[in-house]
NUDO-941461 format. One record per atom (N, C-alpha, C): residue in one letter; x, y, z. Coordinates in pm, whole numbers, plus 32768, in hexadecimal, padded with zeros to 4 digits. Each point is the difference from the previous one (the first is absolute). Layout:
REM NUDO-941461
aXYZ...
***
This chain:
REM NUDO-941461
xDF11368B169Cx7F757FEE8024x7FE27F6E8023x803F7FA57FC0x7FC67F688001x80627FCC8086x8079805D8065x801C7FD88034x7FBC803680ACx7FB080837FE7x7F9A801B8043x7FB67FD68003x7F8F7FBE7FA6x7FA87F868012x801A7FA1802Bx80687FC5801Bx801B7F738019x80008036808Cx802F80688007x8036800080C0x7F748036803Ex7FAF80447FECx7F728039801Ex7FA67F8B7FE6x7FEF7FF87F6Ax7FA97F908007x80027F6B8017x80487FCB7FBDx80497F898009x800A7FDE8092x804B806C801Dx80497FE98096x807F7F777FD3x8040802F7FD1x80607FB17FE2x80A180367FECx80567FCC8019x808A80357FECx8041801D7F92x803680987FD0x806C7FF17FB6x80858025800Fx80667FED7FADx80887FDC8005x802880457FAAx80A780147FC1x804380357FCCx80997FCA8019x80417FC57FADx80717FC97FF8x8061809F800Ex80347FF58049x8093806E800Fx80667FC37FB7x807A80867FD3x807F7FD18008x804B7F8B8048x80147FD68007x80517F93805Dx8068805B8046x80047FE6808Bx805E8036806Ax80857FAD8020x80037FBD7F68x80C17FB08012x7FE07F8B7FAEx805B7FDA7FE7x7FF37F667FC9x7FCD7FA28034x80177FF58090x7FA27FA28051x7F817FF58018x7FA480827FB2x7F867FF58055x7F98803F7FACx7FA880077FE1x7F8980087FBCx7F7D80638065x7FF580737FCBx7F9180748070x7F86800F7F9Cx7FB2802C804Bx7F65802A7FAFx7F8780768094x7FC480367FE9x7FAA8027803Dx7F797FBD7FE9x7FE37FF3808Ax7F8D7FCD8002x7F9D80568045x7FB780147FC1x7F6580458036x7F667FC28020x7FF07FF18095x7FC87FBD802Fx7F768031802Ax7F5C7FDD7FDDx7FA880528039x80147F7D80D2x7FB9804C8044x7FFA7F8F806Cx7F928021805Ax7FD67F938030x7F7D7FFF8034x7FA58084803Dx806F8060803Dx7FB4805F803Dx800F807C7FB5x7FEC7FD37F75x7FF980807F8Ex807480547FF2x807C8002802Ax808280487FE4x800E7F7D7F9Ax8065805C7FC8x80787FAA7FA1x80987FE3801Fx80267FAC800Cx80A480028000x800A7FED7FBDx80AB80588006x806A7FF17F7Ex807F7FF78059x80577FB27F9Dx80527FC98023x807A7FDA7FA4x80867FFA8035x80447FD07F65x80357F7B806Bx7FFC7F7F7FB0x805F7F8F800Cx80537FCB7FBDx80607FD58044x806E7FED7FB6x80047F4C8024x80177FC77F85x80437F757FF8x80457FB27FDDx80787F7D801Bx80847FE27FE0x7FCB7FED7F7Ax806680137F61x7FED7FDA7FB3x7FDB7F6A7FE4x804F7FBC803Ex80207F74800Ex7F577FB18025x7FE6805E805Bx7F897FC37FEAx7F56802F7FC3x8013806F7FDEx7F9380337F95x801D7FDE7F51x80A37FF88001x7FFD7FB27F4Dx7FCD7F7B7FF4x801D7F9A8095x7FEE7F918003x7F5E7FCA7FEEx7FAA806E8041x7F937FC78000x7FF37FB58083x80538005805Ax80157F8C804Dx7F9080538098x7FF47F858063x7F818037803Ax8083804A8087x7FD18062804Bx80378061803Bx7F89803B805Ax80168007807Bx7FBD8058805Bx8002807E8036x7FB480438061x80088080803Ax80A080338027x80187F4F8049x8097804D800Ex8076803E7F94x7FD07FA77FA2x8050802E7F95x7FFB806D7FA9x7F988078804Ax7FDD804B7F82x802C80A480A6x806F802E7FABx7FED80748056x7FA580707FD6x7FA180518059x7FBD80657FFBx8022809B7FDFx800F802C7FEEx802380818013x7F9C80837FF1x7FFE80698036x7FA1809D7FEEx7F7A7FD08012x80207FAB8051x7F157FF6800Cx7FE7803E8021x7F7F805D7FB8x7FBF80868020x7F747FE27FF0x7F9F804F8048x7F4B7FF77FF2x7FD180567FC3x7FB2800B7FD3x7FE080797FD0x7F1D7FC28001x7FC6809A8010x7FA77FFA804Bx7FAD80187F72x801B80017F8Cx7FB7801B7F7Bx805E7FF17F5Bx7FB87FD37FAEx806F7FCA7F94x803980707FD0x7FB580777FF8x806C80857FCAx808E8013802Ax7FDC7FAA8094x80C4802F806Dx80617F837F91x7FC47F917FB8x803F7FC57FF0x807A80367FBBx7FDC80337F7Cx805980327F9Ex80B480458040x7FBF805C8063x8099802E8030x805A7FBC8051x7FC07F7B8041x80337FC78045x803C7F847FAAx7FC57FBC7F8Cx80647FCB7F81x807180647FAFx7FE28056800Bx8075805D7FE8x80A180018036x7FB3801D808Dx80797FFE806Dx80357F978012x7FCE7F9A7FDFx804A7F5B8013x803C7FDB7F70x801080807F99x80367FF17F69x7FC97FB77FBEx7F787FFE7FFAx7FB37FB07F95x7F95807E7FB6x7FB07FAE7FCBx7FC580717F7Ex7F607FC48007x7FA5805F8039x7F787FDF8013x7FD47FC77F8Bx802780347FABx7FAB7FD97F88x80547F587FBBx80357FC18026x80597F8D802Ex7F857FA78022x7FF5801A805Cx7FAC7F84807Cx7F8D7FAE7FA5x80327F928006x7F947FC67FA8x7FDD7F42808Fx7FB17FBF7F97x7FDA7F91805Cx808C7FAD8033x7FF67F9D8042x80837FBE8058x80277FB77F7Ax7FAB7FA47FBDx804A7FA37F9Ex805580407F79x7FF080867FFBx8012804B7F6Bx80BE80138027x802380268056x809A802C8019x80227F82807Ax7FEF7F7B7FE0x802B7F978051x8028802680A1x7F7980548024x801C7FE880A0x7FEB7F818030x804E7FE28097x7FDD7F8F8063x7FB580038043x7F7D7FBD7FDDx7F9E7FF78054x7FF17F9F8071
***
């Protein structure tokens, strides 16, 4: 529920730290509300090297993967599913050390 409020009301992003996809690299889903009322979701993946570091890193450095829209927050749930995460997971960006 508090991660449906944030995205409805708030209008704000949440996240979910994944498994890691190898030793090199660090994934999470991100769920995005965006200006014209859909939401994206999305999983990114980033070098370990530089999300343990803290160190500063750009667009290029962050690969994208499964960006999907969805036209109301109910679609969200199955579409964190399918990218192997767990709706009830998704909490704010700072709680599971996403890169903002």
């Amino acid at each position: 529920m508090s991660a449906r409020n944030r995205l409805t009301q708030v209008r704000q992003p949440v996240t979910q730290k994944l498994e890691d996809p190898g030793p090199d690299a660090c994934s999470w889903i991100w769920v995005l509300p965006v200006p014209d009322g859909r939401i994206r979701i999305a999983r990114i993946v980033v070098p370990r090297h530089l999300a343990d570091t803290g160190e500063w890193f750009g667009e290029e450095d962050v690969t994208t993967e499964s960006v999907r829209f969805v036209d109301h927050v109910d679609r969200v749930d199955d579409v964190v599913r399918g990218l192997g995460g767990d709706p009830d997971a998704l909490e704010s960006p700072w709680r599971n050390d996403f890169p903002l």
